[in-house]
C-alpha positions, -999 to +999 in steps of 0.1 A: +149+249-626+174+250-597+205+229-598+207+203-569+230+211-540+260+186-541+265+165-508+299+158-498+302+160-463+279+154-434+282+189-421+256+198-448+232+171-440+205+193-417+210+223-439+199+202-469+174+178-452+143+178-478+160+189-504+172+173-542+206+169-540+236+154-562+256+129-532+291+123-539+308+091-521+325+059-516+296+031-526+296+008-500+279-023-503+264-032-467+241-057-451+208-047-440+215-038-404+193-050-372+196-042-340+219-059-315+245-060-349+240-077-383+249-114-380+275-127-405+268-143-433+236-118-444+242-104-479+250-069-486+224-058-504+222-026-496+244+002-504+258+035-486+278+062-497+306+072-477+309+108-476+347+125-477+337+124-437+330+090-434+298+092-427+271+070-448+242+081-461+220+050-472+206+048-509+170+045-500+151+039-469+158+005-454+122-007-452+114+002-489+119-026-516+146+003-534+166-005-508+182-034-525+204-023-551+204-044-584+235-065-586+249-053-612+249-017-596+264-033-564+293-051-583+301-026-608+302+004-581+315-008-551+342+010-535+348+033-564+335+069-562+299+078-570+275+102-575+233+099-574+209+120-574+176+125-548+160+134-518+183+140-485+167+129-453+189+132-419+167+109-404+158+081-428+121+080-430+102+046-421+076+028-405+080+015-372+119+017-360+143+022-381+176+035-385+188+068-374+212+080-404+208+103-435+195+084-463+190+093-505+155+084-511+139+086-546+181+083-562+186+081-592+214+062-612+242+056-597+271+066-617+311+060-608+326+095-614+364+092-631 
């Protein structure tokens, strides 16, 4: 079995597009965005990881129902360093329009590294 690729920065997103990898990042918890801007007040449900780059790669595509991340994943991780396992897209797959960032499908645990 081949080890997963770890994802740190963005400048390995297209190189590992398809593939399992290990993402290590900031957990962001973020509102589901919409177009024209998210309006205040929507809950952030959702969750990103901010790469060493600052770019986010999403935890799930945003039109899937593992988008929203349990609660007590969202308080215990957020803004602490993480790492999760899955499938890197560069262009989040999803029905219809969606948005056009990386995401983590298929991730697994979420765990805040020491």
């Amino acid at each position: 079995m081949t080890t997963p690729a770890l994802l740190e920065r963005s400048d390995a997103i297209v190189r590992l597009d398809g593939q399992s990898v290990v993402a290590r990042g900031i957990y962001r918890a973020r509102p589901m965005p919409v177009k024209g801007g998210t309006p205040a007040g929507r809950p952030a449900d959702r969750a990103a990881l901010e790469l060493a780059d600052g770019v986010d790669v999403w935890l799930e595509p945003l039109d899937t129902p593992q988008s929203h991340r349990p609660d007590d994943e969202l308080r215990r991780c957020a803004d602490h360093l993480v790492q999760v396992s899955g499938t890197l897209h560069a262009l989040m797959p999803a029905r219809g329009q969606g948005l056009m960032a990386p995401c983590l499908a298929d991730a697994g645990t979420v765990e805040r590294v020491p």
